[in-house]
Backbone as JSON Lines, residues from 0, in Angstrom:
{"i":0,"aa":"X","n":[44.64,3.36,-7.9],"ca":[43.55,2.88,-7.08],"c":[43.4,1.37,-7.19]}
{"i":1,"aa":"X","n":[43.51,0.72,-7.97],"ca":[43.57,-0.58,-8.77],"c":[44.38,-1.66,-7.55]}
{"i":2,"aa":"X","n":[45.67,-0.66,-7.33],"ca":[46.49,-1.41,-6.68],"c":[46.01,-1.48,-4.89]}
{"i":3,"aa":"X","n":[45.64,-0.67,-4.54],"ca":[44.45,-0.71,-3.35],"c":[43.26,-1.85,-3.34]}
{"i":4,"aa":"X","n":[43.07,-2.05,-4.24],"ca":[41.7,-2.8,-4.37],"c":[42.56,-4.69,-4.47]}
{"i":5,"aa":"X","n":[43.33,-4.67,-5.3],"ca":[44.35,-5.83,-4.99],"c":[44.66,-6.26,-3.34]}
{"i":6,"aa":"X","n":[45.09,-5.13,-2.73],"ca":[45.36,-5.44,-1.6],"c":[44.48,-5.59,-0.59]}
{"i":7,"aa":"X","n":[43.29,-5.01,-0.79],"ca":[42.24,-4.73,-0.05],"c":[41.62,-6.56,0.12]}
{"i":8,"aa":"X","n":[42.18,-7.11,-0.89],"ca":[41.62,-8.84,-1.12],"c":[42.24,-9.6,-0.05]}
{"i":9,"aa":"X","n":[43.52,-9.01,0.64],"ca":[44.05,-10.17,0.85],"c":[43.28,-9.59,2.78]}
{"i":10,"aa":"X","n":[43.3,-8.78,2.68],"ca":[42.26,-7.96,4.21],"c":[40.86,-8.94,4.26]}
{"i":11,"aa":"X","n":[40.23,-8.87,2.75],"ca":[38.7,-8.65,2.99],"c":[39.19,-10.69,3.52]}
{"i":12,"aa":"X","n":[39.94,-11.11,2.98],"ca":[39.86,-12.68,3.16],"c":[40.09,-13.28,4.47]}
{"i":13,"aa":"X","n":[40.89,-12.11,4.95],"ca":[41.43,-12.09,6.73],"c":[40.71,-11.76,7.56]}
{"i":14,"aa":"X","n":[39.1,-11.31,7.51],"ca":[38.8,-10.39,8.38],"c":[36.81,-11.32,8.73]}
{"i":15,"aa":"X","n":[37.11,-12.58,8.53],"ca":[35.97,-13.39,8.38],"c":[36.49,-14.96,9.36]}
{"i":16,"aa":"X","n":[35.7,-15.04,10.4],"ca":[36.0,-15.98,11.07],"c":[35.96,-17.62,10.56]}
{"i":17,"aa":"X","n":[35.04,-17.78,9.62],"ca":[35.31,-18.67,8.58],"c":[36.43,-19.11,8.14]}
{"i":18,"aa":"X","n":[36.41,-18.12,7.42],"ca":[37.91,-17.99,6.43],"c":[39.32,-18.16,7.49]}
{"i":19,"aa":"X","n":[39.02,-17.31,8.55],"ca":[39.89,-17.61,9.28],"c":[40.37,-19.3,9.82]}
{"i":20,"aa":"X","n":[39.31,-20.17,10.23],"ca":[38.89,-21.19,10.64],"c":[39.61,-22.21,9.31]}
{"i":21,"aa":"X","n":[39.31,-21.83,8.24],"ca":[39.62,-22.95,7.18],"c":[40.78,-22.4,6.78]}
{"i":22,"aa":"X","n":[41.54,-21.27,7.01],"ca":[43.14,-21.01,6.97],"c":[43.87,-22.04,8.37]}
{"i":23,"aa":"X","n":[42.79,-21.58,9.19],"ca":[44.03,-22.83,9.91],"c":[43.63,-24.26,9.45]}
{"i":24,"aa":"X","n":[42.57,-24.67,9.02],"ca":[42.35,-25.71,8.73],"c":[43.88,-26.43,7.57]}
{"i":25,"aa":"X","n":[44.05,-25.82,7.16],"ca":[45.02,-25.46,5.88],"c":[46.48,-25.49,6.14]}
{"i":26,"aa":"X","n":[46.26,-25.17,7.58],"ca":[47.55,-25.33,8.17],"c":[48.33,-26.65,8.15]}
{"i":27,"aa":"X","n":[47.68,-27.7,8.43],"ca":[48.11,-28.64,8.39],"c":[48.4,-29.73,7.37]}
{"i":28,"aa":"X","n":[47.99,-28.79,5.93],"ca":[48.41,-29.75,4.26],"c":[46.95,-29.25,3.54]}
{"i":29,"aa":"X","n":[46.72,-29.79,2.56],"ca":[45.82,-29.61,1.25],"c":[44.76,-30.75,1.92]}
{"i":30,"aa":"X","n":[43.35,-29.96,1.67],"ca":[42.24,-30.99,1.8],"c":[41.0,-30.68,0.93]}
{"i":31,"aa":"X","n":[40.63,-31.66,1.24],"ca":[39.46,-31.81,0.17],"c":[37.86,-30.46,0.34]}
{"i":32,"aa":"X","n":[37.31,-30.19,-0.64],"ca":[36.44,-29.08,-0.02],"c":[35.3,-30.09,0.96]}
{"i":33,"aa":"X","n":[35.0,-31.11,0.6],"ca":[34.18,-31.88,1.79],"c":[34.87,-31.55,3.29]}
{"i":34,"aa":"X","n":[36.2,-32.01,3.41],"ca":[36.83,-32.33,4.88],"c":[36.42,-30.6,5.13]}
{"i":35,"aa":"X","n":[36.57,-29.28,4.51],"ca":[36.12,-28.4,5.23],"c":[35.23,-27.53,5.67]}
{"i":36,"aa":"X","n":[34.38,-28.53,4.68],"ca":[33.13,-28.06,4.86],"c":[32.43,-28.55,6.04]}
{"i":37,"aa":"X","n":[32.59,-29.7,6.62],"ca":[31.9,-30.56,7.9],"c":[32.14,-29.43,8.88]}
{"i":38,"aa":"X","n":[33.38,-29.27,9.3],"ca":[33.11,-28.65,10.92],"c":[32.99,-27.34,10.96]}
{"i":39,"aa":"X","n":[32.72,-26.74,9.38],"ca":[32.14,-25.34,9.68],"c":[30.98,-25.19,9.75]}
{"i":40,"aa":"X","n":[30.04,-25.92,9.17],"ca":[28.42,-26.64,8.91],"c":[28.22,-25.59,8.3]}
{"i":41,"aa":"X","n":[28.94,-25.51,6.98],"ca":[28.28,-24.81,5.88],"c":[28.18,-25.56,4.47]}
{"i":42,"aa":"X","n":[26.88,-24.67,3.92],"ca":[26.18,-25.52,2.79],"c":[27.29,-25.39,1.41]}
{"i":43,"aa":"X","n":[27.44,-26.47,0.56],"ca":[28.38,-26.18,-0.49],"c":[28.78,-24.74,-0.92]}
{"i":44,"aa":"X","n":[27.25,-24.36,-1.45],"ca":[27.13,-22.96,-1.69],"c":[28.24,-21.3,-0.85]}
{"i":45,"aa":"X","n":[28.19,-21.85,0.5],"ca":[28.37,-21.16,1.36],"c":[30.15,-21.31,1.72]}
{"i":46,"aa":"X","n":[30.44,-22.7,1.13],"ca":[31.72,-22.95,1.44],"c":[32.57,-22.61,-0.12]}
{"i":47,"aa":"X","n":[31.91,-22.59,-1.1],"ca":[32.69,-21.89,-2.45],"c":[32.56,-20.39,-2.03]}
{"i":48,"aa":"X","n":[31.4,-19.6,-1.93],"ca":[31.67,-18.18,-1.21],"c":[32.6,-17.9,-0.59]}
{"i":49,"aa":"X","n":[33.27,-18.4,0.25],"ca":[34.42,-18.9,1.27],"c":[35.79,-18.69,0.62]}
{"i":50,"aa":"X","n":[35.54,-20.08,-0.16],"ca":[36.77,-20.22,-0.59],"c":[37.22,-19.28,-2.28]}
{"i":51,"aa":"X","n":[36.13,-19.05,-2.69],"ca":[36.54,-18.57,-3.74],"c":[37.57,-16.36,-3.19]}
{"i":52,"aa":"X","n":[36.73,-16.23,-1.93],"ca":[37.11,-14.95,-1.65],"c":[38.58,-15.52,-1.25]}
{"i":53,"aa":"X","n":[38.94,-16.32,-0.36],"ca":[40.72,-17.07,-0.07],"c":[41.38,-17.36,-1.71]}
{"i":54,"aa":"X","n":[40.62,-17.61,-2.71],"ca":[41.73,-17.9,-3.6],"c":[42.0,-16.36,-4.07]}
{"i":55,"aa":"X","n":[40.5,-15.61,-4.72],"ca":[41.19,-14.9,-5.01],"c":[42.14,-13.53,-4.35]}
{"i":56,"aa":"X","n":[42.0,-13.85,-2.87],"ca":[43.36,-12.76,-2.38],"c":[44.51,-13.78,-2.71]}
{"i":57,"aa":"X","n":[44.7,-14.49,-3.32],"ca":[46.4,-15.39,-3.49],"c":[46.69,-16.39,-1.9]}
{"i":58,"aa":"X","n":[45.78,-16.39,-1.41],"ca":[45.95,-16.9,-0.09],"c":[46.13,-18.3,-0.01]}
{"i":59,"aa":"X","n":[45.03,-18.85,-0.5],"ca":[44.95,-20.12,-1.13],"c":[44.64,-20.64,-2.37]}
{"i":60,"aa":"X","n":[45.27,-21.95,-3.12],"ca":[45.41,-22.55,-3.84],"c":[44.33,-23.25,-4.23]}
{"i":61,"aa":"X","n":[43.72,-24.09,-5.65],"ca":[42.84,-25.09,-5.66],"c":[43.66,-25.72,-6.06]}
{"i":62,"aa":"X","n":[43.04,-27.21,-7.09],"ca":[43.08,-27.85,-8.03],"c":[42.0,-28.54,-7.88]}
{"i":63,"aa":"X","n":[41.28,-28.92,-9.3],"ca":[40.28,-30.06,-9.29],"c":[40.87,-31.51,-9.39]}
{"i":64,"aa":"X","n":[40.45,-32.36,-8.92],"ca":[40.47,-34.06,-8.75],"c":[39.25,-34.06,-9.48]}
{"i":65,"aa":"X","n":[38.98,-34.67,-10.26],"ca":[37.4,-35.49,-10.93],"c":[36.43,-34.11,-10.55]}
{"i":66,"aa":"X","n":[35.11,-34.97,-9.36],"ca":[34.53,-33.84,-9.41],"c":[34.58,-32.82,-8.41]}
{"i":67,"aa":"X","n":[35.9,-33.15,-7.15],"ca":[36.64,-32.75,-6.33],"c":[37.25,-31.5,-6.32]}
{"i":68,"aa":"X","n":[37.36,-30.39,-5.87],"ca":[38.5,-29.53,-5.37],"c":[39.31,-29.56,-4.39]}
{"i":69,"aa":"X","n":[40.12,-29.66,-4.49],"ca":[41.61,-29.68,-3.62],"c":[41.8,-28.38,-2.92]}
{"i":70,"aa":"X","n":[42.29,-27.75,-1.69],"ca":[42.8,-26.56,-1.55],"c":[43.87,-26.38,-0.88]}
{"i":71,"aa":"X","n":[45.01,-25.89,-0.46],"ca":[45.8,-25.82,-0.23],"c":[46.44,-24.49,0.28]}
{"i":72,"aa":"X","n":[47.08,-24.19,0.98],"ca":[47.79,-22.94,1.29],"c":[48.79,-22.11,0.42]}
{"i":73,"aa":"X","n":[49.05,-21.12,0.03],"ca":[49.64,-20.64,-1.16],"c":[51.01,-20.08,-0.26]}
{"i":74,"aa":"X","n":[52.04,-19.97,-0.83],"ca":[53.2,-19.79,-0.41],"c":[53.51,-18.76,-0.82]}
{"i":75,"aa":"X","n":[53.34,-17.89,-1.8],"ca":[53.72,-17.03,-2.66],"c":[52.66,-15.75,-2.1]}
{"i":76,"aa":"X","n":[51.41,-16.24,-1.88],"ca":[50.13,-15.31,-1.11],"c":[50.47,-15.41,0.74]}
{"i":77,"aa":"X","n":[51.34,-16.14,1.06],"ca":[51.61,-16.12,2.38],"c":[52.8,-14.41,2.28]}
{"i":78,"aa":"X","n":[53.46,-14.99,1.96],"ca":[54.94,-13.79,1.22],"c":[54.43,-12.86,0.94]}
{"i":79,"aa":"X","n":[53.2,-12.83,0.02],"ca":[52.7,-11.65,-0.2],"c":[52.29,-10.33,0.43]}
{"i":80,"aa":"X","n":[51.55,-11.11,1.33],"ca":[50.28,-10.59,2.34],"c":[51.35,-10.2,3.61]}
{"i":81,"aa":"X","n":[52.64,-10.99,4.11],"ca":[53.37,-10.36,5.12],"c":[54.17,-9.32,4.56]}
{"i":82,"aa":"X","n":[54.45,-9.29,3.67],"ca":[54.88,-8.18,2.85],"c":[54.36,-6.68,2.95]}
{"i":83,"aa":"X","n":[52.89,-7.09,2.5],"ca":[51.6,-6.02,2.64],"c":[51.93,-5.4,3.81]}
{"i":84,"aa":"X","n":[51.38,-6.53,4.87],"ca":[51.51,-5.51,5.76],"c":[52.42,-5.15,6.13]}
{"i":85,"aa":"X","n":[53.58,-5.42,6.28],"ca":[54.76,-4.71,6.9],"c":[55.02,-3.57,5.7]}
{"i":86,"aa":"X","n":[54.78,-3.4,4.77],"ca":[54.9,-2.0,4.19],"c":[53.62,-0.87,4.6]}
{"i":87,"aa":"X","n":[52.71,-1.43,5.09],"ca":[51.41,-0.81,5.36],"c":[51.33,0.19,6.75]}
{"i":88,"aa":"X","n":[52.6,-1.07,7.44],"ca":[52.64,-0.71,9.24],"c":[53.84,-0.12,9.41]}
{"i":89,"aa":"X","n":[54.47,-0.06,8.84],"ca":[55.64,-0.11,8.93],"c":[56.51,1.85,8.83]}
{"i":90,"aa":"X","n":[56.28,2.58,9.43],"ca":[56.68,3.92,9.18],"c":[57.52,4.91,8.24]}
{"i":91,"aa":"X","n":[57.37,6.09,7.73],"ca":[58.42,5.89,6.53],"c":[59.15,7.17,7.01]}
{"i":92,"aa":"X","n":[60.01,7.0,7.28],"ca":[61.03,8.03,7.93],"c":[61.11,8.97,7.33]}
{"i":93,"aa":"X","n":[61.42,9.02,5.48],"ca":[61.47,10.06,4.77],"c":[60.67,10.9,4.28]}
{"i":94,"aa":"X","n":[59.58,10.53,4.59],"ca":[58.23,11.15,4.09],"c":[58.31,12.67,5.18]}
{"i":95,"aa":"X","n":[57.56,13.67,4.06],"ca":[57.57,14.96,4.71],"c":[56.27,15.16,5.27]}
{"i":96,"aa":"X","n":[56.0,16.48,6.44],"ca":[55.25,16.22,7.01],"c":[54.2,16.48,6.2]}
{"i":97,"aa":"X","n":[52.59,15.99,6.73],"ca":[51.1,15.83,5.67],"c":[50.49,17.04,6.11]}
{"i":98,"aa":"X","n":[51.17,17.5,6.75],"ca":[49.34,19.09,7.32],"c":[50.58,19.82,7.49]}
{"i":99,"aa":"X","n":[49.55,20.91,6.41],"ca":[50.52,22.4,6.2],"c":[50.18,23.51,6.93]}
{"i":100,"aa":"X","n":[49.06,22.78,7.51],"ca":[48.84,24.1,8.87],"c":[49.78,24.02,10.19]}
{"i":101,"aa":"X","n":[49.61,22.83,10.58],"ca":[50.74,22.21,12.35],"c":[51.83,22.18,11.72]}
{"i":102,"aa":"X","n":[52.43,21.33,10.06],"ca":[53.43,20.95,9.75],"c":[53.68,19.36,10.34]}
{"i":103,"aa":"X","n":[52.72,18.89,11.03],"ca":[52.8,17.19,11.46],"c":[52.37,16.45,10.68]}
């Protein structure tokens, strides 16, 4: 179940127009949590909520500068997460059928 709940992170981080908004923001290199906080017009508070749910699905990266956070796009949580889903969507030929009443 454990391993469901792992994956379920990298969904819950995808499924928020925010988050969505500051993934593309992200698109274009590492920025500062100020630069993404302006054009979402959210309060500090509201933009660590944010970002802390993107780091921890592996999605995105920090680092601190002084009293700064850095964020960045994760490469390894990009890989990850297309991974996910294409094992998620993806059909499994060998699997036997699930209902023992139809047999489908």
């Amino acid at each position: 179940m454990e391993v469901y709940q792992e994956q379920a992170k990298v969904f819950k981080a995808l499924c928020d127009p925010k988050r969505l908004s500051i993934l593309e923001q992200l698109r274009s290199g590492e920025k500062c949590a100020c630069v993404l906080q302006e054009p979402l017009a959210l309060t500090q508070s509201g933009l660590s909520y944010h970002m802390k749910i993107l780091c921890d699905s592996g999605l995105v990266d920090s680092r601190q500068e002084g009293k700064w956070t850095h964020y960045r796009l994760s490469a390894q949580g990009q890989e990850r997460a297309v991974q996910l889903l294409l094992a998620l969507t993806t059909p499994n030929a060998d699997s036997a059928p699930s209902c023992s009443t139809c047999g489908k």
